[in-house]
DRENLO-434530 format. One record per residue (C-alpha): residue number from 1; residue in three letters; x, y, z. Coordinates in nm, 4 decimals, padded with zeros to 6 digits. Example, Ala and Ser with C-alpha at 12.3 -4.5 7.8 and 13.67 -1.06 7.14 Angstrom:
% DRENLO-434530
num;residu;xx;yy;zz
1;ALA;01.2300;-00.4500;00.7800
2;SER;01.3670;-00.1060;00.7140
***
This chain:
% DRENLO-434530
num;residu;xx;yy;zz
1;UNK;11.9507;12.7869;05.5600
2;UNK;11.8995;12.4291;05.4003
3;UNK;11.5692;12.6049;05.2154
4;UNK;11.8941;12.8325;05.0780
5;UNK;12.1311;12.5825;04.9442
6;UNK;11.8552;12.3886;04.7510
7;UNK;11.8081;12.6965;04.5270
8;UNK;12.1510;12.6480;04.4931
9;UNK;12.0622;12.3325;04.3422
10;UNK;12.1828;12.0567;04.6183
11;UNK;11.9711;11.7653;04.7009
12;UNK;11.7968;11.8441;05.0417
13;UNK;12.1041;11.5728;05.2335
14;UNK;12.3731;11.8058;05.0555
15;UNK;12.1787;12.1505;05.1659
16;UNK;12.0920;11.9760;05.5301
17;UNK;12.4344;11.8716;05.5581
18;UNK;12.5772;12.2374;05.4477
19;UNK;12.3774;12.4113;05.6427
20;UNK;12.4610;12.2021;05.9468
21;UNK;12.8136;12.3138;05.9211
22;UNK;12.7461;12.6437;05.8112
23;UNK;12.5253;12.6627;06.1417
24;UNK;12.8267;12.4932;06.3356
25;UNK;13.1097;12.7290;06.2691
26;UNK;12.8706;13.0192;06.2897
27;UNK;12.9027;12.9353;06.6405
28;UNK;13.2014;12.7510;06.7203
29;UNK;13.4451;13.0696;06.5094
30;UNK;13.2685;13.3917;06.7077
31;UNK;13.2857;13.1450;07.0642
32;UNK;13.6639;13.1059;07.0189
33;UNK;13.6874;13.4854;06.9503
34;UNK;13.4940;13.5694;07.2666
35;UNK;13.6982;13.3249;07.4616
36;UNK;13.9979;13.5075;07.3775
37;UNK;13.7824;13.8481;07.4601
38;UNK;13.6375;13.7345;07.7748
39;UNK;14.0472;13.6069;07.9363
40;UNK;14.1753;13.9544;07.8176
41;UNK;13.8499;14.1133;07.9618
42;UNK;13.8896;13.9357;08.2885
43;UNK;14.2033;13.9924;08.3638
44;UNK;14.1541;14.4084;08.3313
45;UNK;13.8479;14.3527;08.6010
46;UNK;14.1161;14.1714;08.7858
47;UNK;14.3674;14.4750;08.7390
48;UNK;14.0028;14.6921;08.8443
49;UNK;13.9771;14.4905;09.1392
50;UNK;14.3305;14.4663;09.2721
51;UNK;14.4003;14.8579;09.1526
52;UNK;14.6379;14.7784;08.8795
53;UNK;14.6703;14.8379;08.5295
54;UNK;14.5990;14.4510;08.3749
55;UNK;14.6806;14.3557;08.0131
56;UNK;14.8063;14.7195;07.8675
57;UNK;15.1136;14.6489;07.5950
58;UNK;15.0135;14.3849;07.3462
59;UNK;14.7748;14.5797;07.0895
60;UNK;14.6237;14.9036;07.1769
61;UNK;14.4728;14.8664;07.5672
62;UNK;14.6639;14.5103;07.5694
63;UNK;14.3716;14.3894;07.3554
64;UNK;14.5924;14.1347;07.1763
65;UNK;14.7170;13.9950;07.5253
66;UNK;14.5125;13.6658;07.4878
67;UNK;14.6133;13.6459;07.1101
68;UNK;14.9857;13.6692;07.2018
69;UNK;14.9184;13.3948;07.4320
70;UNK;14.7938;13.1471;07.2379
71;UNK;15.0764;13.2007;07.0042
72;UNK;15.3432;13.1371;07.2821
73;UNK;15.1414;12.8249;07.3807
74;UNK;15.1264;12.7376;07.0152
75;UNK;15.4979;12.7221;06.9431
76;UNK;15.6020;12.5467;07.2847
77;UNK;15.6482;12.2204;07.2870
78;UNK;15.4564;11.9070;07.4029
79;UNK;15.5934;11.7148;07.6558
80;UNK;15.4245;11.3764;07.7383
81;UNK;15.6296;11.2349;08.0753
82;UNK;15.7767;10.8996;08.0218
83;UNK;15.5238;10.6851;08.2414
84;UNK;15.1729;10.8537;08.1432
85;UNK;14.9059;10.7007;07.9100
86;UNK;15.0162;10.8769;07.5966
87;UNK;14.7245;10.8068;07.3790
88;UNK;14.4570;10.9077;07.7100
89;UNK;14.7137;11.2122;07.8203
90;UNK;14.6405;11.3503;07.4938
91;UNK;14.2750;11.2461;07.4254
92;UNK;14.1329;11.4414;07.7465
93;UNK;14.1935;11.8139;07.6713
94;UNK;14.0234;11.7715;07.3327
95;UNK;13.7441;11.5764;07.5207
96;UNK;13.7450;11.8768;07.7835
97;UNK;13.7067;12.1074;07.4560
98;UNK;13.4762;11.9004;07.2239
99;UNK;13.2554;11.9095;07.5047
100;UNK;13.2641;12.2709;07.5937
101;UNK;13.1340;12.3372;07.2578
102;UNK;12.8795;12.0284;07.1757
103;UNK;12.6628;12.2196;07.4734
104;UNK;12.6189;12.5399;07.2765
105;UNK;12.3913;12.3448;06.9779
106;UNK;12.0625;12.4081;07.1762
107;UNK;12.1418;12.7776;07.3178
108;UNK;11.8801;13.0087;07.1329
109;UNK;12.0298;13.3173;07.0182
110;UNK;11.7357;13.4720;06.8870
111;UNK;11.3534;13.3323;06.8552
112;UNK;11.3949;13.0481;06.6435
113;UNK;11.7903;13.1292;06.5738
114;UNK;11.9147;12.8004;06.7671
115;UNK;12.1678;12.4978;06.5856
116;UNK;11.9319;12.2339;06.7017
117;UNK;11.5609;12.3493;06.8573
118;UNK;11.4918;12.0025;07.0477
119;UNK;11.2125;11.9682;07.2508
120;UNK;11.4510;11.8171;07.5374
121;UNK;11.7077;12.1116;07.4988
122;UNK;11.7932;12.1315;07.8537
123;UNK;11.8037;11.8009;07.9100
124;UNK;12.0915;11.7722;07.6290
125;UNK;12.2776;12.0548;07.7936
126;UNK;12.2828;11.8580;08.0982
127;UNK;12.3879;11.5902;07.9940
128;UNK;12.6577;11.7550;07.7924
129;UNK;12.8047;11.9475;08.0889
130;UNK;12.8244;11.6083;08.2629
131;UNK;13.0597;11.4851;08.0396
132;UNK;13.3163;11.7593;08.0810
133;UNK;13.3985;11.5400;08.4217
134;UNK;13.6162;11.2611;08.1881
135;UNK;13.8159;11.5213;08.0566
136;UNK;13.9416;11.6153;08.4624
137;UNK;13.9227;11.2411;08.5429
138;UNK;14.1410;11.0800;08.2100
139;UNK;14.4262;11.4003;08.2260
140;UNK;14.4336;11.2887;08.6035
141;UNK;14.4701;10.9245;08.5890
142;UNK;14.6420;10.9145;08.2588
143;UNK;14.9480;11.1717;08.3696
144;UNK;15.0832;10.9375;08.6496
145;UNK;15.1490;11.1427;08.8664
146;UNK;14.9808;11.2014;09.2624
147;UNK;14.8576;11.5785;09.1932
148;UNK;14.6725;11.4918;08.8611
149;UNK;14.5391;11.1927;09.0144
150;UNK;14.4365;11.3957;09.3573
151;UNK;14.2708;11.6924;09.1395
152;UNK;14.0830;11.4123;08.9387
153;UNK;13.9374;11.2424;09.2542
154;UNK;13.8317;11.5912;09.3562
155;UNK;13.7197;11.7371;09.0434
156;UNK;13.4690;11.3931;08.9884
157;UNK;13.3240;11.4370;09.3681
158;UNK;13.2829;11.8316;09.3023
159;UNK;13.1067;11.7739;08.9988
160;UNK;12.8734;11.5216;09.0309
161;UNK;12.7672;11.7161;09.3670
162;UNK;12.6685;12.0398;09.2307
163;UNK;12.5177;11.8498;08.9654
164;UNK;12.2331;11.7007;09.1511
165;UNK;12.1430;12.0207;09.2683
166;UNK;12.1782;12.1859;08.9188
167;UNK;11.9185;11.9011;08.8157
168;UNK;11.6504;12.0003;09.1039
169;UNK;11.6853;12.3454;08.9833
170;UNK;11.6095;12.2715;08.6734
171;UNK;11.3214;12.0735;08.7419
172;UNK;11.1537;12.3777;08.8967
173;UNK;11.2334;12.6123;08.6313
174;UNK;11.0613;12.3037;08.3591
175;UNK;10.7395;12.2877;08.5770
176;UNK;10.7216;12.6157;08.5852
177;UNK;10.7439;12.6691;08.1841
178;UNK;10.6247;12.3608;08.1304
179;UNK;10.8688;12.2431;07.8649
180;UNK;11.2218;12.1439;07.8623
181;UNK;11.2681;12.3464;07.4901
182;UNK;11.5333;12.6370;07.5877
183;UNK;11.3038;12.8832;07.3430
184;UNK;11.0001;12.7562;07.5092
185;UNK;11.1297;12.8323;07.8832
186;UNK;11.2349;13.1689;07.7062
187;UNK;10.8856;13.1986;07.6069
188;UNK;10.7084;13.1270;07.9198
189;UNK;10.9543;13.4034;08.0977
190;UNK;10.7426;13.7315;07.9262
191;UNK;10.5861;13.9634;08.1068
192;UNK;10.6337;13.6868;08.3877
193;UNK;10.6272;13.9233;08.6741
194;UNK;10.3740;14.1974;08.7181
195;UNK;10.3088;14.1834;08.3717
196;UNK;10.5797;14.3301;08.2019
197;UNK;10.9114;14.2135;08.3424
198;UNK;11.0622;13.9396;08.1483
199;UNK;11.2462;13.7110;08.4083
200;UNK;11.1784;13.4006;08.6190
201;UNK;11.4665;13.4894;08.8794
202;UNK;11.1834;13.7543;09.0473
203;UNK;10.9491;13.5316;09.0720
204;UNK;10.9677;13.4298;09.4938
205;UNK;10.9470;13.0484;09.4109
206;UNK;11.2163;13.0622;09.1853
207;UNK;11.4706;13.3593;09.3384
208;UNK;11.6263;13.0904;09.5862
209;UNK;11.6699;12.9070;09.2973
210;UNK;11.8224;13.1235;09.0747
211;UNK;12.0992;13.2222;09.3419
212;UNK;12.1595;12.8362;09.4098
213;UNK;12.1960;12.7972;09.0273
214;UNK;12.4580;13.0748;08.9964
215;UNK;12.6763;12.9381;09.2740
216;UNK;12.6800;12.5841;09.1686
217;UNK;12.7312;12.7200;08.8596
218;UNK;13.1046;12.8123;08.9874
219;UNK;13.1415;12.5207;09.1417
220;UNK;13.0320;12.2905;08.8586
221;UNK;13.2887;12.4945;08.6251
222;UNK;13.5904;12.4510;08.8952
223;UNK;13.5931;12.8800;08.9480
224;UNK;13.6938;13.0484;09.2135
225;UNK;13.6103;13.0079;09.5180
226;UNK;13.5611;12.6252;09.4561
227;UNK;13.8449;12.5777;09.2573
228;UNK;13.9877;12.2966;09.4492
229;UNK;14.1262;12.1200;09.1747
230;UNK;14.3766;12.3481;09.0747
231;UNK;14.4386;12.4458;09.4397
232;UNK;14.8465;12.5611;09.3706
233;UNK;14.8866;12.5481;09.7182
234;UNK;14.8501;12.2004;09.7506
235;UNK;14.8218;12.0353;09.4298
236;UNK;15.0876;12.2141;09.2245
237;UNK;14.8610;12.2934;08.9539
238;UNK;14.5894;11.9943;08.9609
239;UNK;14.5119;11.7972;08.6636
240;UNK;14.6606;12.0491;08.4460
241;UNK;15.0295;12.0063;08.6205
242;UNK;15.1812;11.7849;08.3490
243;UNK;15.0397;11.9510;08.0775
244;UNK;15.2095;12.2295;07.8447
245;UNK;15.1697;12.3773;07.4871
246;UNK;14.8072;12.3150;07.3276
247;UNK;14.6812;12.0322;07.5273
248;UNK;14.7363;12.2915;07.7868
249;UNK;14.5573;12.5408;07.6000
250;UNK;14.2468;12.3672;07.5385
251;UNK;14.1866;12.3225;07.8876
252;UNK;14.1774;12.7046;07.8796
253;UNK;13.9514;12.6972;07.6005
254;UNK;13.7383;12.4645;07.6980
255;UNK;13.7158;12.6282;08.0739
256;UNK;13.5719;12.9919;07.9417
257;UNK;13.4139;12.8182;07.7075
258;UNK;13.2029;12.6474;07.9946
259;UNK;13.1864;12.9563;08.1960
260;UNK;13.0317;13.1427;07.9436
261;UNK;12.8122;12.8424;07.8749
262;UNK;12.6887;12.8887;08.2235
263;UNK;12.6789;13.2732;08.2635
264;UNK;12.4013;13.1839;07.8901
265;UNK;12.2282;12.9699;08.1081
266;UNK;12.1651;13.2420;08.3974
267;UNK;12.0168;13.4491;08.1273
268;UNK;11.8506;13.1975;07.9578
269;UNK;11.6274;13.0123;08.2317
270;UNK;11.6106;13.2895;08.5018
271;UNK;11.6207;13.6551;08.2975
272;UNK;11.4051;13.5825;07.9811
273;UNK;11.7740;13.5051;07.7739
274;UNK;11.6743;13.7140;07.4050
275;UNK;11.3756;13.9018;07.5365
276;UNK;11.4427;14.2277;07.6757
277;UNK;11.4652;14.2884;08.0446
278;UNK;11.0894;14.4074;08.0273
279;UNK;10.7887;14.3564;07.7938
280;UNK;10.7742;14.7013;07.5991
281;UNK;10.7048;14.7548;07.2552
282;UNK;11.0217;14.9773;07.1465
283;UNK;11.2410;14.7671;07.3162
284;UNK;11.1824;14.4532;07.0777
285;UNK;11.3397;14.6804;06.7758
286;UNK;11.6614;14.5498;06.9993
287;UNK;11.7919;14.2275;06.7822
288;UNK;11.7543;13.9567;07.0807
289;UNK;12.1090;13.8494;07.0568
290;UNK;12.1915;14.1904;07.2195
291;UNK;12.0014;14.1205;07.5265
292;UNK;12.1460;13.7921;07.5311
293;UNK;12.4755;13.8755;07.4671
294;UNK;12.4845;14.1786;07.7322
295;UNK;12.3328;13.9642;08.0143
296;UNK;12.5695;13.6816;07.9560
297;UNK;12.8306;13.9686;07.9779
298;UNK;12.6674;14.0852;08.3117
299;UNK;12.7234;13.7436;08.4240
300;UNK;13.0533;13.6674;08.3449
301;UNK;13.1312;14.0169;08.5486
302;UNK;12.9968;13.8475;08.8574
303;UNK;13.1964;13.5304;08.7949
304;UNK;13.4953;13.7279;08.7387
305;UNK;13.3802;13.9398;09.0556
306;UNK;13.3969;13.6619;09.2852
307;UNK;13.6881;13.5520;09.1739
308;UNK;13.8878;13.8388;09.2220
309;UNK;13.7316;13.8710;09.5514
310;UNK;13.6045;13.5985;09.7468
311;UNK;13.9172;13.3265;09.9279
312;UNK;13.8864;12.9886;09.8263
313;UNK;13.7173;12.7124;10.0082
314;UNK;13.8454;12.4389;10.2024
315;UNK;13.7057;12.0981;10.0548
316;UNK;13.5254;11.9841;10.3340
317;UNK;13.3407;12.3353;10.3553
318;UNK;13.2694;12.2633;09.9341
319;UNK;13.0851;11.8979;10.0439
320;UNK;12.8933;12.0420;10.2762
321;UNK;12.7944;12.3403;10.0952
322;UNK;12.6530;12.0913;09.8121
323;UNK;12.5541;11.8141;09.9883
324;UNK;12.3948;11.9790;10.3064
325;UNK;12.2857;12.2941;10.2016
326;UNK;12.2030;12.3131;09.8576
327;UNK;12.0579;11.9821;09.7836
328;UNK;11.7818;11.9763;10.0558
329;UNK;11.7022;12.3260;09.9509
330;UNK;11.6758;12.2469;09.5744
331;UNK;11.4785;11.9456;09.6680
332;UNK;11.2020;12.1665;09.9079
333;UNK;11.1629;12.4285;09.6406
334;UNK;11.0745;12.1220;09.4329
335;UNK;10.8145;12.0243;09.6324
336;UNK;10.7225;12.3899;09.7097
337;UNK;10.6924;12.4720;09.3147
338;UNK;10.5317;12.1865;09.2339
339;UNK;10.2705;12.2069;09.4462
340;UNK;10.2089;12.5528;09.4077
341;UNK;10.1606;12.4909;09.0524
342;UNK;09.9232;12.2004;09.1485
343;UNK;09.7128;12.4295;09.3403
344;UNK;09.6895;12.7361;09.1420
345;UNK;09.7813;12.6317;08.7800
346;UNK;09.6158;12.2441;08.7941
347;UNK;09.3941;12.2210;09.0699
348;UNK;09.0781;12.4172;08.8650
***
């Protein structure tokens, strides 16, 4: 794209710069679309689920449900209470949201259609995530008020527990493709198993894994079943409680926008992300976006699945779910990869 606006005439800063933004809202614009998609979307599975109709009078099918939404939150009114931290009270949704969006520079879309192709992609994206965590922790602290700051002190713990594990995952899928570049790890997953079948999550090293991923995945992103800090039955509403109109609404925003951030991951690291599900010729004629686009669909399905379905956790079941189940297991399959690897892949 820079190549394009310097036949346009710009010095190669102008064209770089451009294209950068070009590149930006090419992905920022259709991710606020889906995000509006993907609420209306879930909450007909939900109808599906609990045998009732969902979203059905706004647009045909209810389709403009989510828009209608946004408009009423648009036109409410923001209400700061008298003894918060107005300037941090109003910082951390856009934090929350800024965030949710600065992860999705390093998700390829296609071979070589990808904001930013770094060679440490997925260590950006976890570094990223982690910083969703201030967004929770400033609305908490910053509202003044003892359900905020509760949900904060929860919603830092829950975090930063899932997200050791998430990092031992990680390091399993990296040895195993041997770079932390998301189109590289992409690359490494064809014809990964018997031959032909594009996808690490078969492989038996890497299965555990892949399941361990997906449900820290939920946790990480505060859904359902671990969504302890916005447990209504105990904290009101959480860190959200004091919030209304768009500061309100980013928090939406920026939560979908995570979850789908995390149901592209799944694809992405464990089924092959734009390759097709296996390694056959007509099947490439597919644009890659398509495959990604449909499994990160599949995913969100099975977020929105469990949701609908599963009751939520106490808090002391969440800790020791993270801390005594998943992080020893992340850290043998570490061990386990890494010296299969050794002995098979190194040890010649």
């Amino acid at each position: 794209m820079t190549a394009f606006f310097q036949e346009l005439g710009m010095t190669y800063d102008w064209a770089w710069f451009v294209a950068t933004i070009c590149g930006i809202l090419l992905i920022a614009l259709p991710l606020m679309l889906a995000v509006a998609m993907v609420i209306y979307a879930e909450r007909r599975f939900w109808g599906a689920f609990a045998l009732r109709r969902g979203p059905n009078v706004v647009g045909p099918f209810g389709v403009l449900q989510s828009f209608a939404d946004g408009l009423k939150v648009f036109l409410q009114e923001t209400i700061v209470p008298a003894a918060a931290n107005k300037g941090l009270f109003l910082i951390a949704p856009i934090i929350t949201f800024t965030v949710a969006l600065m992860a999705w520079a390093v998700i390829p879309f296609n071979s070589g259609a990808v904001l930013a192709d770094i060679n440490v992609g997925l260590l950006y994206v976890l570094a990223i995530s982690s910083l969703g965590t201030y967004g929770v922790v400033i609305a908490g602290w910053a509202s003044n008020s003892k359900y905020p700051f509760f949900s904060a002190m929860r919603a830092a713990a829950q975090m930063i527990s899932y997200e050791v594990s998430i990092g031992f995952i990680l390091i399993c899928v990296v040895l195993w493709a041997g770079t932390f570049n998301m189109n590289g790890i992409i690359e490494a997953q064809q014809g990964h198993i018997f031959g032909f079948i594009n996808a690490f999550a078969f492989n038996p090293l890497l299965f555990p894994m892949w399941v361990v991923f997906l449900i820290s995945a939920m946790a990480e992103t505060a859904r359902a079943p671990f969504d302890l800090t916005e447990a209504e039955s105990e904290l009101v509403a959480g860190y959200q409680t004091e919030y209304s109109s768009m500061a309100f609404a980013l928090y939406w925003l920026g939560e979908y926008a995570n979850v789908l951030l995390m149901c592209t991951l799944n694809a992405v690291l464990f089924f092959g992300g734009w390759l097709p599900p296996v390694d056959w010729a007509p099947l490439y004629y597919v644009p890659g976006i398509v495959w990604l686009l449909l499994k990160t669909f599949f995913f969100f399905f099975v977020f929105s699945w469990v949701k609908a379905t599963v009751p939520r956790y106490r808090y002391d079941q969440l800790m020791r779910l993270g801390w005594k189940v998943f992080l020893p297991m992340s850290l043998l399959f570490v061990v386990l990869v890494s010296g299969y690897l050794m002995l098979t892949r190194y040890g010649a």
